[in-house]
N, C-alpha and C positions, 0 to 999 in steps of 0.2 A: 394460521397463516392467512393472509387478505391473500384474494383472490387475485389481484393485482400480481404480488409479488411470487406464487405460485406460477402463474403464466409466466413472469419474466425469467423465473428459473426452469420450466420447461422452454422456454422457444430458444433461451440463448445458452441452455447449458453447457454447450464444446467450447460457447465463447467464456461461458463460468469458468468452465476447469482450464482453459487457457490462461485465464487471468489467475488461476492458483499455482500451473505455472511457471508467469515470472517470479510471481511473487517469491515462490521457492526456490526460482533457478539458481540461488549459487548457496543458496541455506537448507536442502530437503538432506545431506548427506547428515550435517550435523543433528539435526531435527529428527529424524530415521521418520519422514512422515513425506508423503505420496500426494500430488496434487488433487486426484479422488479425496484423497483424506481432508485439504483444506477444502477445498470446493463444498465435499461432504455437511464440515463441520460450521460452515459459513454458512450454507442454504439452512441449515439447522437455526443459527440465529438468525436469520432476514426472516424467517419462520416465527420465531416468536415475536414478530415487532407487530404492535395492537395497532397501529397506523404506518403505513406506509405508505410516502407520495412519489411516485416516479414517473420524470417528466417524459423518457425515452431512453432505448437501447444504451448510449452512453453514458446515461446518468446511473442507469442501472448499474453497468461495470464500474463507474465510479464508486459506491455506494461500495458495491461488491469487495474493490478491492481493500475498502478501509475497513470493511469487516474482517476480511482475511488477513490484515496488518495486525489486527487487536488478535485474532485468531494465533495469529504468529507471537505475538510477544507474549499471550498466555501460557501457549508453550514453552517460550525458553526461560518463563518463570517457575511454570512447574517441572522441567528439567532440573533448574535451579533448586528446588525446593527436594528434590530426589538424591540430585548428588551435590554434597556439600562442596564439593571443590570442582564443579561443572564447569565444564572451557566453556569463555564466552564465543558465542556464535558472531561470526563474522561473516558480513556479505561484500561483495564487489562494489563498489561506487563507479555506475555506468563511465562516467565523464574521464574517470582515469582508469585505465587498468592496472596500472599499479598499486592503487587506494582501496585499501582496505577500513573498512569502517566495522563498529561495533554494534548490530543492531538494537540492541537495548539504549546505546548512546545517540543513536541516530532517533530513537523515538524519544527521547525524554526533550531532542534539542527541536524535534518540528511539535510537540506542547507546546515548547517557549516561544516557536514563529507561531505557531496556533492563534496564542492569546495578543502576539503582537501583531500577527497577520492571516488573519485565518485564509484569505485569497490563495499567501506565499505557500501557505503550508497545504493546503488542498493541492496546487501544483505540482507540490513537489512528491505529496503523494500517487498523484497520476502518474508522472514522470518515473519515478525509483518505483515506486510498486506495480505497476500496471504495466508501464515499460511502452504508456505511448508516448510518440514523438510528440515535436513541439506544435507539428503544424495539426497533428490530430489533436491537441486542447486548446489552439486555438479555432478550427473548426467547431468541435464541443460548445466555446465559448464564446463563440459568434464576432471574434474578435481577429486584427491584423497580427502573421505569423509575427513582423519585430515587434508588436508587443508583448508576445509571451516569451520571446526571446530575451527582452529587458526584465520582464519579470524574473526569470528562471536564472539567469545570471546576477541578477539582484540578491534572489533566495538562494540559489547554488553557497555563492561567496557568505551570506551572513550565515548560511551551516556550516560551513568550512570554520569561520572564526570559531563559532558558537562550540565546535568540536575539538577543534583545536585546545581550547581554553581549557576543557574538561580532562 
């Protein structure tokens, strides 16, 4: 582990396992896994990374959360791989509460903003994994709150299609 990323996970640790979380908050039931446990398993891999640059505390959480995103869909893979006819794990779509999404489908469709936008899809992972508001990524991102508000409604609606279609 660089020393760097060792400090970043002792000084922000409460704020580490907070962001494990949301991440889990409406998927730890189905998962049977403890945000210790993502938090755990995350710092494990930021641990192996042979380089790591981090610019500050929320770039750190950023960083964080996308590890514990890939954390998360290992799991509901190797779930998958355990029991053959394994429910698909659903989580909440902050924006509706009556929207129900499929996590496995929700990451295969921000790949596809990934490669057409990696900006959109970084957002969007801030936003649904991490569960900060808009004005805290555009603080982060040194930019005016409506433009991340055009962005996030730009990327919201082409996930929506993009899910839909699926």
């Amino acid at each position: 582990m660089t020393k760097r990323a060792s400090e970043m996970i002792a000084a922000h640790y409460a704020e580490f396992v907070g962001v494990a979380g949301r991440v889990l908050s409406r998927d730890a039931q189905a998962l049977q896994m403890q945000p210790t446990d993502l938090a755990h398993e995350a710092a494990v891999r930021i641990a192996g990374f042979y380089r790591l640059s981090v610019n500050d505390q929320k770039h750190f959480l950023s960083l964080s959360a996308r590890v514990m995103h890939q954390v998360l869909i290992d799991e509901i893979r190797r779930m998958r791989a355990r029991k053959r006819q394994a429910p698909q794990v659903e989580s909440q779509w902050s924006e509706d509460p009556h929207g129900r999404l499929v996590v496995e489908a929700l990451d295969a469709a921000l790949i596809r903003l990934e490669e057409f936008s990696p900006d959109s899809a970084s957002l969007v992972e801030r936003r649904f994994f991490t569960g900060m508001t808009l004005k805290e990524i555009a603080l982060h991102d040194g930019v005016s709150e409506s433009t991340v508000k055009r962005q996030w409604c730009a990327a919201r609606d082409w996930l929506a299609a993009e899910l839909r279609a699926t």
